[in-house]
N, C-alpha and C positions, 0 to 999 in steps of 0.2 A: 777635226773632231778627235776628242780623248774616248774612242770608241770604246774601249774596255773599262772606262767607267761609267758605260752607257747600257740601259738596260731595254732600250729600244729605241731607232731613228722613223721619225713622222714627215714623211716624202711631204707631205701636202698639208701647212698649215699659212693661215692668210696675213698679213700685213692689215688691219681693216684701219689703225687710226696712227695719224704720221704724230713723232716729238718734235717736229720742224714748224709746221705751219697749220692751220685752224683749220677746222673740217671743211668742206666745198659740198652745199648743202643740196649743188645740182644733183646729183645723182641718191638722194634721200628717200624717192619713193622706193627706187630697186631696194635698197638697205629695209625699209621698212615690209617690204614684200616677203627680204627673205626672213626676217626675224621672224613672220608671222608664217609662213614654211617650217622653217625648223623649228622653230620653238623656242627661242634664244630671244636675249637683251641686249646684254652686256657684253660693248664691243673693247676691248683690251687694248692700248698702246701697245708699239711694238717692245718698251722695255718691260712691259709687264707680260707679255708671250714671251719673251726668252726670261725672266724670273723664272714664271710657270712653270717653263720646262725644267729649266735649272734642278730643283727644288724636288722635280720629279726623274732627277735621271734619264729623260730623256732625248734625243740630238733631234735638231726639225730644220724644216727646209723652208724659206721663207719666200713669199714672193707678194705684190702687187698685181693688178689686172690692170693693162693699159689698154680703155675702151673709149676714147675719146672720141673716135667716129662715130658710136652709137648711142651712148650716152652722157657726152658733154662734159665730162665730170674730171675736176683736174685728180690725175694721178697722183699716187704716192712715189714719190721718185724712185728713179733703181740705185740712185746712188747712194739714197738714203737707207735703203733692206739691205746692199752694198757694205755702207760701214757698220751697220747693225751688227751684220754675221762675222767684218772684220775685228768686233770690240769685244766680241763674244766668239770667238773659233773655236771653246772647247767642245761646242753646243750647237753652234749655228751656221750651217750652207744658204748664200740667198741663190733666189733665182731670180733673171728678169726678166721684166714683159715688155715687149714693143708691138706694139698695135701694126699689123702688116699696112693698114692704110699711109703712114706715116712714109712711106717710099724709101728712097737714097737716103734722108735724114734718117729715118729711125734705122737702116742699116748700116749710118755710120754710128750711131747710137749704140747698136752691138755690141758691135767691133770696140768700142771705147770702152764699154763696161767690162768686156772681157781681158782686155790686154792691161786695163790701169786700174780695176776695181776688181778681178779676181773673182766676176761669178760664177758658179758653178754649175748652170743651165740657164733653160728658155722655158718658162709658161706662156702657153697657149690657151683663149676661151673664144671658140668659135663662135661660140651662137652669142657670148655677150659685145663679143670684137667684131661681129660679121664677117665670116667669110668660109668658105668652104677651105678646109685644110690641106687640097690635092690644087687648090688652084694656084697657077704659076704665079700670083702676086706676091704668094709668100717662098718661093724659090730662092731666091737671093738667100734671105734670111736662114733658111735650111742648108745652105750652099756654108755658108758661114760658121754656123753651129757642127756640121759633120766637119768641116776643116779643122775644127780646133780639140774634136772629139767630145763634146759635150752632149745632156743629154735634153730632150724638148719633153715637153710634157702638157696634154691638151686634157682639157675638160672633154667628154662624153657625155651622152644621154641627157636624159631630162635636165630642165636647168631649175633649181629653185628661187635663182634671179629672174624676176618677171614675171613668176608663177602667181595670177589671180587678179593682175594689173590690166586695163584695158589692153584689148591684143596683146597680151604676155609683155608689155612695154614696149612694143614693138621686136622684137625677139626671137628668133628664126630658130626652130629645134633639130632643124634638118640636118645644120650646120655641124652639129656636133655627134651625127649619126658616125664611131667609129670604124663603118666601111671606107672611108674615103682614107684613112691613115694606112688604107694598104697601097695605095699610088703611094704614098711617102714614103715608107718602109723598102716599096721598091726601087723606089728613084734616090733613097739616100740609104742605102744600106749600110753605113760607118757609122749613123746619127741613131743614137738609143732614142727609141720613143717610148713614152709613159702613157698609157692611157686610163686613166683618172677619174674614179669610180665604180661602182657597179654599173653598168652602161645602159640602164631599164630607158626605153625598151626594147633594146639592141643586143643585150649579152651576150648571146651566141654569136653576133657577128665579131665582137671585142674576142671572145675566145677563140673564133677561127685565127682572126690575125695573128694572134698571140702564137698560138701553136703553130703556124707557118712559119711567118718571119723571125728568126735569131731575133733580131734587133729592138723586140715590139716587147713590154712589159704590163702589168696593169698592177693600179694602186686600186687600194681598197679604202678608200677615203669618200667619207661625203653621206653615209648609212651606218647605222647599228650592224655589226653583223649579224644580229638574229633575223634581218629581213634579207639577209644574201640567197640571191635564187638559189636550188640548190646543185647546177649545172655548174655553177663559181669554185663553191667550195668543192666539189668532186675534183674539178681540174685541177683547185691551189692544193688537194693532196696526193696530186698524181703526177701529172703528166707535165702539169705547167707550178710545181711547186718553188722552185729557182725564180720562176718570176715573174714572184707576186709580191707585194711591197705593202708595210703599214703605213695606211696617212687616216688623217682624223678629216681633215675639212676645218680644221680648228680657228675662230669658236664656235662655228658650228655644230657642230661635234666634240665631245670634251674625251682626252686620251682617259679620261678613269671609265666615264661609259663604255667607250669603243671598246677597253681591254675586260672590260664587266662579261661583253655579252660576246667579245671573241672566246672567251673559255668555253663557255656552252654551243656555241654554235658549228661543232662536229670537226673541225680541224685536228688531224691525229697529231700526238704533242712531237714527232721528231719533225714537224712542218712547222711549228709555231715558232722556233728561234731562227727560223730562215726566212719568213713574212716580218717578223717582229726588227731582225736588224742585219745579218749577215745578205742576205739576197742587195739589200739597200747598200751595204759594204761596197759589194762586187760592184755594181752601178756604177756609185761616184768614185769608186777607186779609193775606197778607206782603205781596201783589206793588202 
């Protein structure tokens, strides 16, 4: 990334429609669940997410959700968010996702995106991939990612996939409680972890982590900050201001709102260019 002509990096914005191949309309209620959550329509190709940002100055991290255990639903490839961020590197880091169900395959899957495709992390969504984040199924996987020094990054707290669907679409919210990324943070202390979100209705347990383990970060993606508990914003201007990270959830979340109602919402201003892009610097090792 051309960091210095960037006026903020967006940890956390989504892949939602591939330029490869037609939409896969199996997983169309989740999408419709969450439109009707956030309040949004209009889902964006990925060359129209990096215009977007383009145009706006500022750098974003792209990823896919690979949930084929739970929701059926073919993926957007990693190789394809892959050469997105490689067409685009003034602007764009991807991340990829492998579904821990996916075993040996999806850890040689890895292993391949890393060494021949240059990504720059691992997205993780517990409750929409099933799995508990402490459980040894995804070990390898984490074994892999602290090897090569990258960073993982899991959804928390409530999900607005599956929110309102019979049984949440089948959807397990327990999954993505982040207490359990404190076994991780223990057992992989080299592996930066992201915890992604304001983590309602968990917060405080996402702030203990954070404030123990070095290795444990939180984005502020996926919420207006005017609705940030106010336990969040007290820690991002204290104690845990190094590391807290700007992500939108985008399109969920659009970066003009997020930065509308980050002004207002009580961050002292020598904290805002450290959440906005320097903290995100340090992470992926821009700075």
């Amino acid at each position: 990334m051309n960091c210095n002509d960037l006026v903020a990096i967006d940890i956390h914005t989504h892949a939602e429609i591939s330029c490869r191949h037609p939409e896969d309309e199996a997983g169309r209620a989740f999408d419709e669940a969450a439109e009707r959550y956030f309040g949004f329509s209009h889902r964006p190709s990925m060359a129209e997410t990096v215009d977007y940002y383009r145009q706006r100055r500022i750098g974003l991290v792209m990823f896919s959700v690979d949930a084929d255990f739970q929701t059926d639903r073919r993926r957007i490839s990693n190789e394809e968010v892959a050469a997105m961020a490689a067409e685009n590197s003034d602007i764009m880091l991807a991340f990829s996702s492998i579904d821990p169900h996916r075993g040996k395959q999806g850890l040689r899957e890895a292993r391949r995106l890393i060494e021949e495709h240059g990504v720059a992390g691992f997205k993780f969504h517990p409750t929409l991939q099933g799995f508990l984040p402490n459980d040894p199924i995804v070990y390898p996987l984490y074994e892999l990612i602290s090897a090569y020094h990258l960073p993982a990054l899991f959804h928390s707290g409530h999900s607005g996939m599956g929110t309102g669907m019979p049984g949440g679409g089948g959807l397990r919210l327990k999954y993505s409680n982040p207490i359990y990324l404190d076994d991780v943070a223990v057992d992989f202390p080299e592996m930066n972890i992201i915890i992604a979100h304001p983590s309602w209705p968990w917060q405080d347990e996402a702030l203990s982590v954070c404030l123990h383990k070095p290795n444990v970060y939180i984005d502020l993606s996926g919420w207006s900050p005017k609705y940030f508990p106010p336990q969040l914003v007290q820690y991002a201007n204290t104690r845990l201001k190094h590391k807290m990270l700007f992500g939108t959830d985008f399109p969920l979340i659009t970066p003009e709102r997020w930065l509308r109602d980050f002004e207002a919402a009580g961050f002292k201003e020598e904290v805002k260019p450290l959440i906005l892009k320097q903290n995100a610097m340090q992470l992926l090792g821009l700075s």
